[in-house]
DRENROKE-849544 format. One record per residue: residue in three letters; x, y, z of N, C-alpha, C in turn. Coordinates in steps of 0.05 Angstrom, whole numbers, plus 5000, padded with zeros to 4 digits. Layout:
N
ALAXYZXYZXYZ/...
//
This chain:
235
UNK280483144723278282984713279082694709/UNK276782514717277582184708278282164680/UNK279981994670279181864639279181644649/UNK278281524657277381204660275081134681/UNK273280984677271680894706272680744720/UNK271480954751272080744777271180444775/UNK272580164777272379944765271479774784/UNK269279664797268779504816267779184814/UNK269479124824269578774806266678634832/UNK265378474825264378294847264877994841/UNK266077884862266777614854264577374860/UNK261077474855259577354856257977444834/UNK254877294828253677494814251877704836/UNK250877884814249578134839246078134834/UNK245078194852240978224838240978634828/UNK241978504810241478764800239978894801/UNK236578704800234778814797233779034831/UNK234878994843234979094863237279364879/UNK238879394854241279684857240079854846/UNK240380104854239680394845241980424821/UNK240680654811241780624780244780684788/UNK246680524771249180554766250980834754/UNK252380994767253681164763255081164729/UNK254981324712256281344687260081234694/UNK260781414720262981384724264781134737/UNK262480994738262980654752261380424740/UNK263480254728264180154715264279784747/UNK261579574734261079324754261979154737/UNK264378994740265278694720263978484751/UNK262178224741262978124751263777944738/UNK264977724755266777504745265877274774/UNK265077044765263976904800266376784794/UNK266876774822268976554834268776264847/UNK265376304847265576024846263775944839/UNK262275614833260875574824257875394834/UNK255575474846253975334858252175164837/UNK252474854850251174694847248874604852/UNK246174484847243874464864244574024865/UNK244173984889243573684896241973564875/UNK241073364863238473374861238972924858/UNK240572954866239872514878237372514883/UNK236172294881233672164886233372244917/UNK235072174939234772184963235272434964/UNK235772684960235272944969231672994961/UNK231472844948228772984925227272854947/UNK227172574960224572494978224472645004/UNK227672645012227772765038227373015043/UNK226373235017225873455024223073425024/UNK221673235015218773195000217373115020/UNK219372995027217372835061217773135080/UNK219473165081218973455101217573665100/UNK216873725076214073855074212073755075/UNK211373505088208873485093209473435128/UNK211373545132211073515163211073795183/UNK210073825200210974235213214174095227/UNK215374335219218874245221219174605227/UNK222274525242223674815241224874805228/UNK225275025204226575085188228775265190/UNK232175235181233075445177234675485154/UNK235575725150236975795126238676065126/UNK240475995117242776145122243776315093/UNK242776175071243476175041240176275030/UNK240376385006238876464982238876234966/UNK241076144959241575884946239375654963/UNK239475674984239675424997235975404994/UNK234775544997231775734990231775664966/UNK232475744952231675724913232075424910/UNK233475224911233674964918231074794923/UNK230974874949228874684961226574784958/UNK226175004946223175084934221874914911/UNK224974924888224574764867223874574871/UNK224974404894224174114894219974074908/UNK218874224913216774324928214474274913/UNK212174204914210174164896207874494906/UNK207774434939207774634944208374824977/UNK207174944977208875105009207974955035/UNK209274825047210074665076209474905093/UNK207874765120206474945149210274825155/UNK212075005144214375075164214175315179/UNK215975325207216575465220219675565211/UNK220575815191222875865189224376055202/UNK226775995207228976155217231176215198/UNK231276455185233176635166235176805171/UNK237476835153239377155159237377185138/UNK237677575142236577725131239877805111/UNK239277975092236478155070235977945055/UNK237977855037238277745015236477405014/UNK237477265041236377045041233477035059/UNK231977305073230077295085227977385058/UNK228777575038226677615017226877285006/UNK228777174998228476914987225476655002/UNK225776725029224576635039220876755037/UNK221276965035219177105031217876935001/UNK218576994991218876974967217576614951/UNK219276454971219276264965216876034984/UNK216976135010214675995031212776235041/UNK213176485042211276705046211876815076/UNK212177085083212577265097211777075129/UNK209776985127207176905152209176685158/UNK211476505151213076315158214776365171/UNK215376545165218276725186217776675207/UNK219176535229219276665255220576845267/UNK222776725266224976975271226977035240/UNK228877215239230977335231233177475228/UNK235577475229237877545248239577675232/UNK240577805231243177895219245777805214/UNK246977555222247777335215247577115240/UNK249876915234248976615239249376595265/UNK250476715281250576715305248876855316/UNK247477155315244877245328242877015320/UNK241876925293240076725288240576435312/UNK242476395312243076105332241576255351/UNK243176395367241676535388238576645389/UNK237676635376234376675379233276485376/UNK234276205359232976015364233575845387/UNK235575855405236175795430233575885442/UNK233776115444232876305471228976295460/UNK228476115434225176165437225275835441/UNK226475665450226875395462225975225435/UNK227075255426226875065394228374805401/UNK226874545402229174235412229574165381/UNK228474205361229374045336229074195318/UNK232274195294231274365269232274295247/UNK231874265229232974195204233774475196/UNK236174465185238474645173239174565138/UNK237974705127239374695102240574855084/UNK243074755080244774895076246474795050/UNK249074925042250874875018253474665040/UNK255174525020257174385031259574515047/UNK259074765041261374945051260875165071/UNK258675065082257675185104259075305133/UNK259575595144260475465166259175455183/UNK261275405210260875225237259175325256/UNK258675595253258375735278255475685280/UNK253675695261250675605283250475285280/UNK251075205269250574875275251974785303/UNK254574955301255774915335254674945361/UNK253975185359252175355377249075195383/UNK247675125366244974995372245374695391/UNK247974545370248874255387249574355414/UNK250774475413252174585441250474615474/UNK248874825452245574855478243874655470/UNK243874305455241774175469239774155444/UNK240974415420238074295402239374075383/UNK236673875373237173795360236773795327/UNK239673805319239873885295240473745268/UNK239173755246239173485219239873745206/UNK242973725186243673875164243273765145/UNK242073795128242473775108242573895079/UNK244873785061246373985042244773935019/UNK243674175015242174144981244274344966/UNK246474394964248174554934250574384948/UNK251974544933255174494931256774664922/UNK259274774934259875024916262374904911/UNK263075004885266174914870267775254859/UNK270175244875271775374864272575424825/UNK272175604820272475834789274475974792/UNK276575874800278976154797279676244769/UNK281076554767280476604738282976754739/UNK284276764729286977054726285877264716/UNK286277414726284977664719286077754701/UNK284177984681286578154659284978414664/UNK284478484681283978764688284278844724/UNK284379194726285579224746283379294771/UNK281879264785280379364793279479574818/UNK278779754824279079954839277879894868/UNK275379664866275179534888273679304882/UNK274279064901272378864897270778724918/UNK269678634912267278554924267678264940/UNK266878164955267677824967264777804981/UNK264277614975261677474995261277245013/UNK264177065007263776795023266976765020/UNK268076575037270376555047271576355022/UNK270676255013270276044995271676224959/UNK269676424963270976604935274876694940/UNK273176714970275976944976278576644963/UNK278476404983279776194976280376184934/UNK278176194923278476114901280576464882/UNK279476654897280376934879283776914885/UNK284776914906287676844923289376574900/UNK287176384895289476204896290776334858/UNK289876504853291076564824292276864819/UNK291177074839290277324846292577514863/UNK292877694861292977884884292578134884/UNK292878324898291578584898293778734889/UNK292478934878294179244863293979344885/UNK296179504889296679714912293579914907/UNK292380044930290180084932287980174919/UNK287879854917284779654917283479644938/UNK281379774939279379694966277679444968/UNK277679334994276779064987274279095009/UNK271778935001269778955014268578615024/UNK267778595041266578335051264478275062/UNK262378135058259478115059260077975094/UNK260078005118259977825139263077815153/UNK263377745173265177745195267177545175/UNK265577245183267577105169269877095146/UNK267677225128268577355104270077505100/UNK270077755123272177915128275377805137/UNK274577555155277077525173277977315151/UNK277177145130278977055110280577255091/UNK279277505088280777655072283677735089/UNK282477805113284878005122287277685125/UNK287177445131288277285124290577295101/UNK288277295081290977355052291477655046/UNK290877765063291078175051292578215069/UNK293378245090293978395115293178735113/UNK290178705099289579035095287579115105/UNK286679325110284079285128281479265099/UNK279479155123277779065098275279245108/UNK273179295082270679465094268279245093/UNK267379185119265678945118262579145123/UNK260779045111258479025102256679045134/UNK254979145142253179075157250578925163/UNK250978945131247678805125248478535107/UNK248378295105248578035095246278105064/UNK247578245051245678365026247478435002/UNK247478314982249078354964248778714953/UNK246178714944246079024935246179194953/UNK246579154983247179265001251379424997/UNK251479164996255879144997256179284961/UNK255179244946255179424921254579774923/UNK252879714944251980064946253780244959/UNK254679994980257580144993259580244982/UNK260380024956262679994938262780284927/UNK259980284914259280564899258680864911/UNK257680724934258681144953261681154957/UNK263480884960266580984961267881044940/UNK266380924913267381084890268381404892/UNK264881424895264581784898266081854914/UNK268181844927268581914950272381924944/UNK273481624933275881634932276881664894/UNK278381964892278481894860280781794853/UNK280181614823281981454822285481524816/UNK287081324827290181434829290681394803/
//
């Protein structure tokens, strides 16, 4: 029998409101590793202001990046948007309405690729400062033309830990950077990663294999965490 709960750290926060009820025997710390900022200079505030009153392609890669430029909104812009799904396509939902969506991808490279292939020449991208490369590359590459622009900022939170955890959670390459530079893993710790990229920075500082996520969904990579609870009991 356990005497302790399976311990699953997430090094972001989680939408709780969106997990099925939590096991008695598992036990969620989070602790963020890093810290998002929203823009808000005079010149982010016109230049998002003027773009809602124009039809623009929109894309978004972030939840953050959505909750942002909503705030700055008086109200919902005839955009045409392009989203990853779960997490940041409900944002979108949410924030400009279902009927805006054009397309939706499962991450940043199927999304590049659909907006290629429905012949999109111009799009505004907004995004955080720590964005990566791969669809802004991809769209320049084939010919579209593309305006980024950064409404957050994310800043590293590293923390020393004083507890041990049974598995943890990673969502952006950026945490992984900030959890490492103070951090390292207990002999098996299972480590989970929201996205490719995300994965291939861990295995970077782990050389362990990592369980990456299929769905770009936070309560998605938590639900995983918690069927491997059930599954592995603790050493």
């Amino acid at each position: 029998m356990r005497d302790r709960q399976f311990t699953i750290l997430s090094t972001a926060p989680l939408p709780f409101e969106r997990v099925s009820q939590i096991p008695d025997s598992i036990d969620v710390q989070v602790i963020p590793f890093t810290e998002i900022l929203a823009r808000t200079d005079d010149k982010i505030k016109t230049t998002i202001r003027a773009y809602a009153t124009k039809k623009i392609t929109a894309v978004f890669t972030s939840a953050y990046a959505v909750k942002y430029v909503t705030a700055l909104l008086d109200q919902k812009p005839d955009w045409r948007i392009y989203c990853i799904r779960n997490e940041t396509r409900i944002a979108v939902e949410n924030g400009f309405g279902a009927d805006r969506i054009a397309r939706f991808a499962d991450n940043a490279q199927l999304l590049s690729e659909k907006i290629i292939s429905d012949g999109v020449k111009e799009a505004v991208f907004f995004c955080g400062d720590q964005r990566m490369n791969i669809l802004p590359e991809n769209l320049k590459q084939n010919n579209v033309l593309l305006e980024e622009l950064v409404v957050y900022e994310t800043r590293l939170t590293p923390e020393k830990l004083d507890i041990r955890p049974d598995a943890i959670l990673f969502f952006s390459p950026t945490a992984v950077r900030s959890f490492f530079s103070l951090n390292g893993l207990f002999p098996g710790t299972a480590v989970f990663a929201m996205g490719t990229t995300t994965a291939r920075a861990l295995k970077e500082n782990t050389g362990i294999p990592v369980i990456v996520s299929p769905e770009a969904d936070k309560a998605y990579v938590l639900g995983m965490a918690m069927e491997y609870a059930g599954s592995h009991p603790i050493i």
